[in-house]
C-alpha positions in Angstrom: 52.4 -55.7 -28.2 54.9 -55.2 -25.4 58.1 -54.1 -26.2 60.3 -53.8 -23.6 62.3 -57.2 -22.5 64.4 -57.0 -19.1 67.9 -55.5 -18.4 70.3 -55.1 -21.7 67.7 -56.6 -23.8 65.3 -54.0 -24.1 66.8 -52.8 -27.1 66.8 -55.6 -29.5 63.0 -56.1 -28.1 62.3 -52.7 -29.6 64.0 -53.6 -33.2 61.7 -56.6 -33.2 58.6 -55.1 -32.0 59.2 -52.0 -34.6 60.4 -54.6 -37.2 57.4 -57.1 -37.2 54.9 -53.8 -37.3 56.8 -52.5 -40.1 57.0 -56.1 -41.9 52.7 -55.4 -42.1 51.7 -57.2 -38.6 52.3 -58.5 -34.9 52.9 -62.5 -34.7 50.3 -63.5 -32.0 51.8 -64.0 -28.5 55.4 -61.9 -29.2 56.1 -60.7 -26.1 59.1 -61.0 -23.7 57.7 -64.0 -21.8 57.9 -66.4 -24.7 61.4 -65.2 -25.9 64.2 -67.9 -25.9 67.2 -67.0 -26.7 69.0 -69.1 -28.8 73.0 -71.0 -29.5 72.7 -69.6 -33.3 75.4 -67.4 -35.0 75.3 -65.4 -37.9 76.1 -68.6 -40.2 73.0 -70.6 -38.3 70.3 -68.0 -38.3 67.8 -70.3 -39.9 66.8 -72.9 -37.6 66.8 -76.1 -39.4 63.4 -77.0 -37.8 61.1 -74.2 -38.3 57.6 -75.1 -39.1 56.9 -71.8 -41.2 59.8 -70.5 -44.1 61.7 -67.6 -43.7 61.5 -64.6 -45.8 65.4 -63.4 -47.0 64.5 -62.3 -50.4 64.7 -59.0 -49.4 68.0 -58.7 -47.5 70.9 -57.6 -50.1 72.5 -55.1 -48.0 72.7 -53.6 -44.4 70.5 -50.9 -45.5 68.1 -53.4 -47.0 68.0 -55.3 -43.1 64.2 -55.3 -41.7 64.6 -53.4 -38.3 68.0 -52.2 -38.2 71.5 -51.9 -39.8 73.0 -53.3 -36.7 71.1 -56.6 -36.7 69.6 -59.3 -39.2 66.0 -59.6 -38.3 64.2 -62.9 -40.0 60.9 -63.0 -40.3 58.6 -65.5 -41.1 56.4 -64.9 -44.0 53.1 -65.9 -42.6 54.3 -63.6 -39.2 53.7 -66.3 -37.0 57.7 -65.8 -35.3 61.1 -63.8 -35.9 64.3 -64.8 -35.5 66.4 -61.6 -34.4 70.7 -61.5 -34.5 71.5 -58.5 -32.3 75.3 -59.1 -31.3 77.7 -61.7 -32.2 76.8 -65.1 -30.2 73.6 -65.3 -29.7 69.7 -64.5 -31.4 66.7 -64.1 -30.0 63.6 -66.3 -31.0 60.3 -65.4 -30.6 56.8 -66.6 -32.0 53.2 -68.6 -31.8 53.5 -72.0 -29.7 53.5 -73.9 -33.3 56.5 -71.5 -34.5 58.2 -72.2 -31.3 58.0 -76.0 -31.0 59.0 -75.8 -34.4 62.2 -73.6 -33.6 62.9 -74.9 -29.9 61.7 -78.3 -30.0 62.8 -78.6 -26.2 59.9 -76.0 -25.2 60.8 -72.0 -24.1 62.0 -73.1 -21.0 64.4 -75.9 -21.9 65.5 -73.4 -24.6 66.3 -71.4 -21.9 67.6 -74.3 -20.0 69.9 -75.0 -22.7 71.1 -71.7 -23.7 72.4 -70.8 -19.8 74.5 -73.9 -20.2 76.3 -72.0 -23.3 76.7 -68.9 -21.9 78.5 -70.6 -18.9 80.6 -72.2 -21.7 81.4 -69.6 -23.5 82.1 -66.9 -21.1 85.3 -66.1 -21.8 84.5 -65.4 -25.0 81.0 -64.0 -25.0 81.2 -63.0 -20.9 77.9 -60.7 -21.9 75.9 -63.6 -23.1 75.5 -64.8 -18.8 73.2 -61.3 -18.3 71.2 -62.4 -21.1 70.4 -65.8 -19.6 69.5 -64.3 -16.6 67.4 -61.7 -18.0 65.7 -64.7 -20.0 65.9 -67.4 -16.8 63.3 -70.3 -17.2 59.9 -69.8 -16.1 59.6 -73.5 -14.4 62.3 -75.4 -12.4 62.7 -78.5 -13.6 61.2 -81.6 -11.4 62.9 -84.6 -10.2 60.7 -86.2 -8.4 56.5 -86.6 -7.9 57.1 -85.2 -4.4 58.7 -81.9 -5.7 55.8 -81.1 -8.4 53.7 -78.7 -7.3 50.0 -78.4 -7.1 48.4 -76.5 -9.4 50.4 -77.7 -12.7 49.3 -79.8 -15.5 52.6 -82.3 -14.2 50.7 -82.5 -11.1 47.9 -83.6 -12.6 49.7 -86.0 -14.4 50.7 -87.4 -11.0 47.3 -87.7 -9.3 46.2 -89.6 -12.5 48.9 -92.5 -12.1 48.5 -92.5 -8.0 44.8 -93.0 -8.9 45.5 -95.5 -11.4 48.0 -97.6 -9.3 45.9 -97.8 -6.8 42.4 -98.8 -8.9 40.5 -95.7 -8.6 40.2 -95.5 -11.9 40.5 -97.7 -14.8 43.1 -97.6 -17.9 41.2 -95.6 -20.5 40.2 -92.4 -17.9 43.7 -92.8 -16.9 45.0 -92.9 -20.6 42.9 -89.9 -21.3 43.5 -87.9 -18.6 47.4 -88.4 -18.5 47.6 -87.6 -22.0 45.5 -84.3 -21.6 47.6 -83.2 -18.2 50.7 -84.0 -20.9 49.7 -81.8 -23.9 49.1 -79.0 -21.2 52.0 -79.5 -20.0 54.6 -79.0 -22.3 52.4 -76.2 -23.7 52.5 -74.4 -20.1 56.7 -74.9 -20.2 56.8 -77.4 -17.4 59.9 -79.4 -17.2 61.2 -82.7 -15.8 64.4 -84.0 -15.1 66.0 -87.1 -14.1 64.8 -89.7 -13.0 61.1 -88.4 -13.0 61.7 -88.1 -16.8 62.5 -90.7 -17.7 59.4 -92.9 -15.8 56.9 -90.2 -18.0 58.6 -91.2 -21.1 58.1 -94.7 -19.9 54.5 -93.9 -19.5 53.9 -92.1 -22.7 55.4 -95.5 -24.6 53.3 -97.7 -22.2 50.3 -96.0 -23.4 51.1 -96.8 -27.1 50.7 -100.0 -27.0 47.2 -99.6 -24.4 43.9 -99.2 -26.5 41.8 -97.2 -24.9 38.5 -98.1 -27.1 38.2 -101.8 -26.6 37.1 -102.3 -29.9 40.1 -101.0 -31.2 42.3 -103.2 -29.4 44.9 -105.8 -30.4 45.9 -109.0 -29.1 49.4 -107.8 -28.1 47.9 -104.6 -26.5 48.2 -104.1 -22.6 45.4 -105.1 -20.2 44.6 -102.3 -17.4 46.2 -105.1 -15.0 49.1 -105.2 -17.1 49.5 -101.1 -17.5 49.0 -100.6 -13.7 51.6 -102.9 -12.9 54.0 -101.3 -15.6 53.2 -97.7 -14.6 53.8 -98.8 -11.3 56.8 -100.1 -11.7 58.0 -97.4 -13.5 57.2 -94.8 -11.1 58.9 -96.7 -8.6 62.0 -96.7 -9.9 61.9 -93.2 -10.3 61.0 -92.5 -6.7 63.8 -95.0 -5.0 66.4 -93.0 -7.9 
């Protein structure tokens, strides 16, 4: 496992990475790229949403702390993430993608995102929470519009599937398939939108709720393809006169 995160955070990556071997294992994929730090204090050091529960039983005193007297280090029982309180403001999550999207339902990045926005806000307070968001600075800018995704990503993907559709290249189910796939990959990848390209996906994504892509499956109040391509079409239209 690597240890080390960037800048002044090296440190509290060692307590965790000498903690979680300590607690008797390594939680897959803990390393410094999926690290988001987090808006928790010490009376909010148990997300509310974690998918796994955390083990306190053990914690009585500071000498008692997993890692380190100067810290609070939770661990998940099944060692699937960690929660880690270094220094008054902030914590450090880290975990397996289930742990995380329990954790940071907004994904690593928007985590990220999110947690630069507080350190702007609380600077005068907590002025050395802004080198921690730069040391932990999304991965993915977040996209506006079609024309800004670039190729390569599952969001671009996503895009060639509803130009292809629009046009009647291919019909509702491959589209319905294929966009669905491109999304799962890419919110597991960390790709993010923003306005207004955001909101015409989420338009999509409920569009394709009520679209049946077995056709024996299918209601009577169920979208036609006709009726989905003009829809997504519409949708993404908005989004690109925004």
């Amino acid at each position: 496992m690597t240890a080390e995160g960037p800048g002044a955070s090296g440190r509290p990556w060692r307590q965790l990475a000498s903690a979680i071997t300590a607690s008797g294992g390594t939680p897959p994929g803990l390393t410094p790229s999926r690290l988001a730090p987090s808006r928790l204090t010490p009376s909010r050091l148990i997300p509310s949403r974690l998918t796994a529960p955390i083990t306190t039983a053990s914690i009585t005193t500071a000498s008692d702390l997993v890692g380190s007297a100067a810290g609070v280090l939770l661990v998940a029982s099944d060692l699937q993430g960690a929660v880690l309180f270094d220094r008054p403001g902030y914590a450090l999550v880290a975990g397996t993608t289930p742990f995380l999207r329990g954790a940071v339902p907004e994904g690593v990045d928007g985590g990220r995102a999110r947690f630069a926005r507080y350190a702007r806000a609380v600077a005068d307070r907590w002025p050395e929470l802004q080198s921690v968001a730069r040391d932990f600075a999304p991965r993915h800018i977040a996209w506006a519009h079609a024309r800004d995704v670039p190729d390569g990503t599952a969001t671009s993907q996503q895009v060639c599937l509803v130009r292809d559709f629009t046009a009647g290249a291919i019909g509702g189910a491959d589209f319905a398939r294929g966009w669905l796939n491109a999304r799962r990959a890419a919110q597991e990848s960390g790709e993010r939108l923003r306005e207004p390209l955001l909101s015409a996906f989420q338009q999509v994504f409920l569009l394709l709720e009520d679209y049946s892509i077995d056709p024996a499956l299918k209601d009577p109040t169920d979208l036609s393809d006709e009726q989905l391509r003009d829809a997504v079409r519409k949708s993404m239209a908005r989004s690109e006169n925004s």
